[in-house]
GUBAZA-347898 format. One record per residue (C-alpha): x, y, z; residue in three letters. Coordinates in steps of 0.001 Angstrom, whole numbers, m for minus. Example, Ala and Ser with C-alpha at 12.3 -4.5 7.8 and 13.67 -1.06 7.14 Angstrom:
+---------+---------+---------+------+
!       X !       Y !       Z ! resn !
+---------+---------+---------+------+
!   12300 !   m4500 !    7800 !  ALA !
!   13670 !   m1060 !    7140 !  SER !
+---------+---------+---------+------+
***
This chain:
+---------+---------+---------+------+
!       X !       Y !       Z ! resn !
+---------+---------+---------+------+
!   56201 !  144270 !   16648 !  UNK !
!   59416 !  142427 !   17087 !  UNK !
!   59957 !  138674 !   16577 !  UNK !
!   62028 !  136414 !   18169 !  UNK !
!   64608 !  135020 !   16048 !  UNK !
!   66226 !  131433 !   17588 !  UNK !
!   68402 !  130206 !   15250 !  UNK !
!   68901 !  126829 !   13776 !  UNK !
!   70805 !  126103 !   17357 !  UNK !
!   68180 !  127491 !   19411 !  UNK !
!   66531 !  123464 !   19872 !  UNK !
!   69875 !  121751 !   20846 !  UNK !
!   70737 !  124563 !   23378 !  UNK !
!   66652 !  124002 !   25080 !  UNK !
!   66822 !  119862 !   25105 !  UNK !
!   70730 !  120765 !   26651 !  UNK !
!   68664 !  122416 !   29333 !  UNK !
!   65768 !  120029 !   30017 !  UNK !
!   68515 !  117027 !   30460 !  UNK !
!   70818 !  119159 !   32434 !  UNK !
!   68364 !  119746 !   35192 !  UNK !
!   68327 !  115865 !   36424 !  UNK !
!   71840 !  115716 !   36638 !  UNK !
!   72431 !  118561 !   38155 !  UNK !
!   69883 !  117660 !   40943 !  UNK !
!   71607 !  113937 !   41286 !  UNK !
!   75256 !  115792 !   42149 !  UNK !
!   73848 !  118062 !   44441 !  UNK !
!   72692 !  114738 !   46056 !  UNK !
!   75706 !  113282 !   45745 !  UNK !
!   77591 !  116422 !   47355 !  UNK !
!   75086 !  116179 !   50849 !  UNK !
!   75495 !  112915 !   51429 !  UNK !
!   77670 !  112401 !   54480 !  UNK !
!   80878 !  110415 !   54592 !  UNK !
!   80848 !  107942 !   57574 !  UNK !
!   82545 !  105064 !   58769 !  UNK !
!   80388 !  101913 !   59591 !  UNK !
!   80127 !   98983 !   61324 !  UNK !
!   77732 !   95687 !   61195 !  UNK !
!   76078 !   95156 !   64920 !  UNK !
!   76322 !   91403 !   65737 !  UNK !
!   75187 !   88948 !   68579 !  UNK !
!   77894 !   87754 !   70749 !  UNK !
!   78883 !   86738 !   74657 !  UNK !
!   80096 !   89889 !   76058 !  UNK !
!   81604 !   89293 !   79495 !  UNK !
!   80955 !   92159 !   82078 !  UNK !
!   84438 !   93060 !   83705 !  UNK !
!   85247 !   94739 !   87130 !  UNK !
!   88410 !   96838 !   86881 !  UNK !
!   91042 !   97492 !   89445 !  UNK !
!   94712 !   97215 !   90058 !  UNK !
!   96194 !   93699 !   91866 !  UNK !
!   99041 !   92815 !   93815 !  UNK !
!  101236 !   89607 !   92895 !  UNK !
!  101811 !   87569 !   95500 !  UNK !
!  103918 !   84190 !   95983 !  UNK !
!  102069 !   81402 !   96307 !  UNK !
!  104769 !   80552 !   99301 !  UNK !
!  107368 !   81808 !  100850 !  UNK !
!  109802 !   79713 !  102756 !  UNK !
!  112472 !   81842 !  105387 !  UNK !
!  115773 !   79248 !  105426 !  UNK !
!  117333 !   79302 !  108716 !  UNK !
!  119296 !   76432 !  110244 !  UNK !
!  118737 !   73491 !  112743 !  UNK !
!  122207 !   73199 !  113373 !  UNK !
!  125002 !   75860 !  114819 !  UNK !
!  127864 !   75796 !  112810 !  UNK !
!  129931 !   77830 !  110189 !  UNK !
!  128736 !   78021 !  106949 !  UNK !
!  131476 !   76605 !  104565 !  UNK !
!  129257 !   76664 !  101041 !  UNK !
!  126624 !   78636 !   99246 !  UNK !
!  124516 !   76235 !   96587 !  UNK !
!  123190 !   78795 !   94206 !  UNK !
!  123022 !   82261 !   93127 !  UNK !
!  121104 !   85270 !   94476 !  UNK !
!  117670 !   85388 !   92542 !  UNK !
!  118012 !   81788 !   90791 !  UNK !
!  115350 !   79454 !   90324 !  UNK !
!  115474 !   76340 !   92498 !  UNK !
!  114035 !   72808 !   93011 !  UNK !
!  112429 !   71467 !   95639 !  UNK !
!  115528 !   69716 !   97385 !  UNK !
!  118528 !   71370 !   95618 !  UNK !
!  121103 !   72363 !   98074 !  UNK !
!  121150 !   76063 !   99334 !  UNK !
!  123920 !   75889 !  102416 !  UNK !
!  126734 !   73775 !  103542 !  UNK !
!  127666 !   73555 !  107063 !  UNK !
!  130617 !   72310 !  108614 !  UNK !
!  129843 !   68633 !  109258 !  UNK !
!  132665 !   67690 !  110712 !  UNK !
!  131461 !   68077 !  114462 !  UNK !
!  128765 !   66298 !  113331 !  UNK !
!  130205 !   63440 !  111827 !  UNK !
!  131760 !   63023 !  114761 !  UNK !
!  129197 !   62484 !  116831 !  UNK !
!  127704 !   60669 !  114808 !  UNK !
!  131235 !   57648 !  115052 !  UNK !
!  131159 !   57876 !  118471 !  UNK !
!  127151 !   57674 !  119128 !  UNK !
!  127448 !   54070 !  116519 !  UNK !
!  131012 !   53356 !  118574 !  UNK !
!  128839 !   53228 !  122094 !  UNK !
!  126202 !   51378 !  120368 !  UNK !
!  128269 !   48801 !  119066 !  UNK !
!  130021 !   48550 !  122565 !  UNK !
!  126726 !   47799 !  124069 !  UNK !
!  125571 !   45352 !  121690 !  UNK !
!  128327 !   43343 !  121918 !  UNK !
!  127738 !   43889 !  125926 !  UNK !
!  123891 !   42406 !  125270 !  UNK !
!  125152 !   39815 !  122849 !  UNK !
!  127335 !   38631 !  126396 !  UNK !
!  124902 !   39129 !  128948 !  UNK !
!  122055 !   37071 !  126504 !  UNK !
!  124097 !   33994 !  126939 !  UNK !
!  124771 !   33963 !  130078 !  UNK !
!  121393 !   34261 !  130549 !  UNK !
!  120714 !   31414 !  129079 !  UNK !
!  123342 !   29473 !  130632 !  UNK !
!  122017 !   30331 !  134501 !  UNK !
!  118888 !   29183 !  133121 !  UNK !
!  120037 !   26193 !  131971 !  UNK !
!  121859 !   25478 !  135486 !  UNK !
!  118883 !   26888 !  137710 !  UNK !
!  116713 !   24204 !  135618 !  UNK !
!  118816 !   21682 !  136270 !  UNK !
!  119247 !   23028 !  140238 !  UNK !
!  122978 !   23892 !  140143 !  UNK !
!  123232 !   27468 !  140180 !  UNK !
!  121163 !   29799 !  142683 !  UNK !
!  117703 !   31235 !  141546 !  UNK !
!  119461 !   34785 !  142293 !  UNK !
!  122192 !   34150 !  139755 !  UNK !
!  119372 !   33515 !  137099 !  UNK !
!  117432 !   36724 !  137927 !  UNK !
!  120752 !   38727 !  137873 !  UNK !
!  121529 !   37505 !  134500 !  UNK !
!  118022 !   38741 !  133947 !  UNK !
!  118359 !   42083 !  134723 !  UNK !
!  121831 !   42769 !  133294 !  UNK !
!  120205 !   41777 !  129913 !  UNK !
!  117307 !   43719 !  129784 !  UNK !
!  119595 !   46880 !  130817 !  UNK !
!  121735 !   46431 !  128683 !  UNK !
!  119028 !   45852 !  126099 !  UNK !
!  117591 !   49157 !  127006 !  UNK !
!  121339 !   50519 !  126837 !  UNK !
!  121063 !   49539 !  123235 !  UNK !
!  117790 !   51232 !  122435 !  UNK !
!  119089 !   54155 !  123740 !  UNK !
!  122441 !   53911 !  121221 !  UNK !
!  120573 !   53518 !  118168 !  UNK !
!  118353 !   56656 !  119537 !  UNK !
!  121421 !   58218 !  119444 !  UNK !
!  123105 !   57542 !  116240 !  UNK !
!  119322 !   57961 !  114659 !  UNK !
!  119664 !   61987 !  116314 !  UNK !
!  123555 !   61922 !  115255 !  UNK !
!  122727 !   61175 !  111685 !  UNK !
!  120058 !   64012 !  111696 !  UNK !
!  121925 !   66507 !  112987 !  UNK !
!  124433 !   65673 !  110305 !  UNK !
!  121569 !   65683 !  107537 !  UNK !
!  120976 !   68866 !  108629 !  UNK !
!  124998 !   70197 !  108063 !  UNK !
!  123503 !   70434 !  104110 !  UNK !
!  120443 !   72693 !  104017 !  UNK !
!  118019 !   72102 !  101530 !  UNK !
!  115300 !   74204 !   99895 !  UNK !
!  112010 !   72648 !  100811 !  UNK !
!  109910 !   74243 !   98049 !  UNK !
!  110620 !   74936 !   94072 !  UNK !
!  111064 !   78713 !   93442 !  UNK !
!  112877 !   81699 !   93638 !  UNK !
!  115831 !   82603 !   95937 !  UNK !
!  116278 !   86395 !   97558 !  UNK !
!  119202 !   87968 !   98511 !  UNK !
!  121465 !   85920 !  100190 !  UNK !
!  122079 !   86781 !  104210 !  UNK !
!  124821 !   85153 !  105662 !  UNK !
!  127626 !   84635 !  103380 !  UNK !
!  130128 !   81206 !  103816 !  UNK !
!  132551 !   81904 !  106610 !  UNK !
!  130115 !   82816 !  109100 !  UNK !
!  128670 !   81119 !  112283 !  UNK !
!  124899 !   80421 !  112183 !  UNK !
!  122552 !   79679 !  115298 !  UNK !
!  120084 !   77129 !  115098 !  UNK !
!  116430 !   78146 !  114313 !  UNK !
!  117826 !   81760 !  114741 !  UNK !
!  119791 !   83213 !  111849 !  UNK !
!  117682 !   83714 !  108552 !  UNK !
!  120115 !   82800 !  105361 !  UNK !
!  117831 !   83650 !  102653 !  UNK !
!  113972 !   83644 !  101488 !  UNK !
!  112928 !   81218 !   98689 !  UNK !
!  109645 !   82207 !   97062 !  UNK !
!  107225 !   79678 !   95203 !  UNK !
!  106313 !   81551 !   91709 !  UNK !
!  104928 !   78806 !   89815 !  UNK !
!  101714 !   79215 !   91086 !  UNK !
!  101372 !   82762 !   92008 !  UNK !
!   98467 !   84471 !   93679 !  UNK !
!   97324 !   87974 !   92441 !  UNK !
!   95263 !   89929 !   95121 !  UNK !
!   92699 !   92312 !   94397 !  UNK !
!   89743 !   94633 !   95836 !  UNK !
!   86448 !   94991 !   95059 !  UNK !
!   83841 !   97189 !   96205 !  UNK !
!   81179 !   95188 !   98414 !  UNK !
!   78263 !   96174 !   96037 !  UNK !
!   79911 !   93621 !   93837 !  UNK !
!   79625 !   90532 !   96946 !  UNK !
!   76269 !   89019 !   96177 !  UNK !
!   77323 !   88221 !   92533 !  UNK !
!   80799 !   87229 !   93569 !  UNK !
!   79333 !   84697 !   96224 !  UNK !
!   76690 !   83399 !   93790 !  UNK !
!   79508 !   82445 !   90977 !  UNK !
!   81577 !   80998 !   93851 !  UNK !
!   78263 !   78688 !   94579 !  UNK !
!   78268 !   77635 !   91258 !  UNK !
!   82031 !   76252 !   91448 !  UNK !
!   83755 !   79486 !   90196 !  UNK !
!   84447 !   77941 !   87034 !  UNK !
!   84164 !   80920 !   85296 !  UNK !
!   84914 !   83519 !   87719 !  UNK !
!   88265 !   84279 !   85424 !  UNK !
!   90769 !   87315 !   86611 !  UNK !
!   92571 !   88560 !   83621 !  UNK !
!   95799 !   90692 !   83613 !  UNK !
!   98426 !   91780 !   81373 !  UNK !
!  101224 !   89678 !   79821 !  UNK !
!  104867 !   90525 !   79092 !  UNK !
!  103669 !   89930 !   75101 !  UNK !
!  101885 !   92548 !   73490 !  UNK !
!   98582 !   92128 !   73555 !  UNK !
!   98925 !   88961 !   75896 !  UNK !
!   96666 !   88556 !   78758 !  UNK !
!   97235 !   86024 !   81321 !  UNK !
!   94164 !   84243 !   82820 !  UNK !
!   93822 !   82850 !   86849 !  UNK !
!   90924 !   81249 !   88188 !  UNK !
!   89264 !   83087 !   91302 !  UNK !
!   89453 !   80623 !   94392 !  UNK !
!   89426 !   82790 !   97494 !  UNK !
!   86424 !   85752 !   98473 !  UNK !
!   87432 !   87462 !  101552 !  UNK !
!   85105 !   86392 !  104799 !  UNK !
!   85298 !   90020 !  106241 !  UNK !
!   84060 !   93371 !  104428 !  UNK !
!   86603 !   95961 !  105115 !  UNK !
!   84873 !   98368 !  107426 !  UNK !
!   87148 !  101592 !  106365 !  UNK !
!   87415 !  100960 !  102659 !  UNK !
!   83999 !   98718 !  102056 !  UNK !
!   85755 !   96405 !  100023 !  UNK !
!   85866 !   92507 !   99888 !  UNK !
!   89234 !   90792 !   99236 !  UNK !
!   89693 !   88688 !   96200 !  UNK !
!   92055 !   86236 !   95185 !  UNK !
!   93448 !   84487 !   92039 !  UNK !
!   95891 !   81672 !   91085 !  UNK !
!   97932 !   82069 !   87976 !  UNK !
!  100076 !   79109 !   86615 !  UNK !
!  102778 !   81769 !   86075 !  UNK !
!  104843 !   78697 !   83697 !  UNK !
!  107253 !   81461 !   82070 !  UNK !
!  107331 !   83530 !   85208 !  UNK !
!  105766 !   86779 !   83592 !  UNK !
!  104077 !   87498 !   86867 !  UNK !
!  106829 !   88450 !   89888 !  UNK !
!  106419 !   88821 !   93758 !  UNK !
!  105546 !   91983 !   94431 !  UNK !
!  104391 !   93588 !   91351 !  UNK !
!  101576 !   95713 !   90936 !  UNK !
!   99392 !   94823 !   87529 !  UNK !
!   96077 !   95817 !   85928 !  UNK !
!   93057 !   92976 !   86741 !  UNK !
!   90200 !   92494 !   85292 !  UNK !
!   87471 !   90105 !   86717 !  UNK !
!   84630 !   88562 !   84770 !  UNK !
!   81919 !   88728 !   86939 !  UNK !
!   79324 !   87614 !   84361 !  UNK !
!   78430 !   86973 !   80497 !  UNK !
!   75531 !   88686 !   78803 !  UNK !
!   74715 !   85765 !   76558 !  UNK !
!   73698 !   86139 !   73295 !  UNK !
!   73671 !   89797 !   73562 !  UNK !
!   73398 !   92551 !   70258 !  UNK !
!   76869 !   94016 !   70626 !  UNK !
!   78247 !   96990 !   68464 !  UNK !
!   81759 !   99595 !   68717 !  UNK !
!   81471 !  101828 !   71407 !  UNK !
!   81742 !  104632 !   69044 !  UNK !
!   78592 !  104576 !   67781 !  UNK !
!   76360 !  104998 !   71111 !  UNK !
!   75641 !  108799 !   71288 !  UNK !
!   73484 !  110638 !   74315 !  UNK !
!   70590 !  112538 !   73978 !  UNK !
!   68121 !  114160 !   75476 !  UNK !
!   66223 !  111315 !   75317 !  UNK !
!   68987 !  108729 !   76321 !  UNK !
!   71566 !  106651 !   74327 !  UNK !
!   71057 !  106321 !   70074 !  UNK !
!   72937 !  105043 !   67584 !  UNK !
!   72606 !  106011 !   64077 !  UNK !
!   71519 !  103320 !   61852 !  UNK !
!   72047 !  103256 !   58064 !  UNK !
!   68628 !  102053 !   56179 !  UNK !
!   68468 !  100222 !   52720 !  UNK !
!   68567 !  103486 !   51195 !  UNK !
!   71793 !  104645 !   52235 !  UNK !
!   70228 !  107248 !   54864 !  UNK !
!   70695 !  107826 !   58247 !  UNK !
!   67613 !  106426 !   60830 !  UNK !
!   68238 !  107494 !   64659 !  UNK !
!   67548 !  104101 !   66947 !  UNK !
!   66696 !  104608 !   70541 !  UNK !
!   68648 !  102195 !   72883 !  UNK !
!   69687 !  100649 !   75995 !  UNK !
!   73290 !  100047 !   77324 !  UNK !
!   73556 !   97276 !   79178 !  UNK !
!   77110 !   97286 !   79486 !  UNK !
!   80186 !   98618 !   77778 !  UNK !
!   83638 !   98222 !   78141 !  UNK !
!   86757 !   97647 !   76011 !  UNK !
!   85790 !   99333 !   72827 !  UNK !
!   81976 !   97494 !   73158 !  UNK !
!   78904 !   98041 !   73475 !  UNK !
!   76381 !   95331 !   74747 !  UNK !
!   72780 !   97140 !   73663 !  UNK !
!   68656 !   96134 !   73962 !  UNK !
!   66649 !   97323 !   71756 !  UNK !
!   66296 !   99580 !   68533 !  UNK !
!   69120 !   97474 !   66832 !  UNK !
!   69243 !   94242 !   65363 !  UNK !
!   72270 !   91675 !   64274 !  UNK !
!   73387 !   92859 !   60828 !  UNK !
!   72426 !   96336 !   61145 !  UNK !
!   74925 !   99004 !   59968 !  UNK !
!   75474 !  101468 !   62356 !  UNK !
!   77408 !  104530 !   62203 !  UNK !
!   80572 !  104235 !   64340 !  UNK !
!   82524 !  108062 !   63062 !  UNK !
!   81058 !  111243 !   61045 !  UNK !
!   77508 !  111527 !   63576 !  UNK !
!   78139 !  115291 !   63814 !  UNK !
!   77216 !  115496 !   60174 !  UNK !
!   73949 !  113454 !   60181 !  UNK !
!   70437 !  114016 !   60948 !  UNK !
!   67236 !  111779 !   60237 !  UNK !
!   66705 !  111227 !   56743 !  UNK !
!   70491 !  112433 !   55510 !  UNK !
!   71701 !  110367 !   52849 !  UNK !
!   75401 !  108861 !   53674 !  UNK !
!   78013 !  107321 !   51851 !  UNK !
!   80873 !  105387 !   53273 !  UNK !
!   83947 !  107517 !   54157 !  UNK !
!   87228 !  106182 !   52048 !  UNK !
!   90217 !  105281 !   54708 !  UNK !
+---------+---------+---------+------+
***
């Protein structure tokens, strides 16, 4: 019969054992949980956009031609500068004009001293056919010679009133504030009236930015446009980064497109530092509505399942709880849910792959 001999270290190395076990069970613990990244779900507005790409449009454009023939003999501005309304674009010759204009105010003032004659001696024949001297058909002469000449008169101020014009219109002015093209006729050249185009002047400050929409979209567009369109909001991008420009929808198309099923849209943009130009093609995006009040969380953490949409929700003891949901709308990184998740809950937005119900997590370090 043999007998066991411990040892006077045999009791340490037992209790070593029995305390070993607990921690060794607590690190294996520790070594499944899963590292992920998380997020806190919270209420908010989240606006429901339609995407689609807009044209820039001027607000108006303006084609300068003259009202006067004549050579050009001056050019106001630069190609492409920014004008006011009434700064001078074109100089015509106004010499031709100008005389006209002396020898329209020469005839009138030939005829009104003409009038200024024939009015007295209308007066004097009526002063002698009162007093029975001079013939009734004197008086009535002296009649008609003043009221033709009168009329002569009205007709020479008609005339210096057009001469004047026509030399107003020797200096061509823009009649809107904006933009000028390229410019057409150069000085030195001889314009027709109301014929030859000199340049285009485009109004920038407002611009218009057209869009599209698919006619699904027309009930809720007329609807906000019922209520005043005050927040029917078209967003694009800025020349900043990160800055987006906002324009107010005032214009829904009358007409569905019958090839394309799409409803025109309009937008008018203050454009005050003139990010948006004539002509460009940029990135809109219209609110249509605002889910109000509505449990919002990153995009990232909506998975699909057999079952539908879930996000993985982290419980108050650190382990992973799947959450059946309902997306009512995402876009832009968000995630407008009902249902299964509440404001303040931590969902898990990266590391799903590695979780199941019940896993234990732990938060990733960045």
């Amino acid at each position: 019969m043999y007998r066991l001999r411990l040892g006077r270290f045999a009791l340490p190395l037992v209790l070593a054992a029995a305390l070993a076990t607990p921690l060794a069970d607590a690190a294996a613990q520790t070594r499944t949980a899963a590292p992920v990244v998380t997020a806190k779900a919270e209420r908010r507005d989240v606006p429901r956009l339609a995407r689609t790409v807009g044209n820039v449009l001027a607000s108006s454009t303006v084609q300068i031609k003259p009202q006067v023939e004549g050579r050009v003999v001056e050019a106001g501005f630069v190609e492409g500068q920014y004008v006011a309304k009434g700064d001078l674009l074109f100089r015509i010759d106004p010499r031709p004009f100008q005389a006209e204009l002396d020898q329209a105010q020469a005839v009138l003032a030939r005829d009104q001293a003409m009038l200024d004659q024939a009015r007295l001696e209308l007066a004097r024949q009526k002063d002698l056919s009162a007093r029975g001297v001079a013939s009734a058909q004197r008086y009535e002469q002296a009649q008609a010679d003043a009221k033709s000449l009168a009329a002569s008169v009205a007709a020479d101020n008609a005339a210096v009133a057009s001469a004047k014009l026509r030399l107003g219109y020797s200096e061509i002015r823009s009649p809107i504030a904006g933009k000028t093209g390229a410019i057409l006729v150069h000085p030195g050249n001889i314009v027709k009236a109301n014929e030859t185009a000199l340049v285009a002047v485009s109004a920038v400050e407002p611009v218009r930015v057209a869009v599209t929409l698919p006619q699904q979209l027309l009930p809720m567009l007329q609807q906000r446009m019922r209520e005043g369109g005050t927040n029917l909001l078209v967003h694009v991008p800025g020349t900043g980064d990160g800055e987006t420009l906002t324009g107010k929808v005032d214009f829904v198309g009358d007409a569905v497109d019958t090839l394309s099923g799409t409803i025109a849209v309009r937008a008018t943009f203050g454009n005050a530092d003139h990010a948006l130009v004539p002509g460009q093609f940029v990135t809109a995006s219209i609110v249509l509505e605002v889910l109000k009040d509505a449990v919002a969380v990153p995009f990232e953490a909506v998975n699909t399942g057999q079952h539908g949409a879930y996000v993985y929700v982290v419980d108050a003891e650190r382990k992973a709880e799947v959450r059946n949901v309902t997306v009512l709308y995402a876009d832009g990184g968000i995630a407008a849910l009902a249902g299964g998740v509440a404001p303040g809950d931590t969902v898990v937005i990266d590391g799903q792959l590695r979780l199941a119900p019940g896993v234990p997590v732990t938060e990733a370090k960045k």
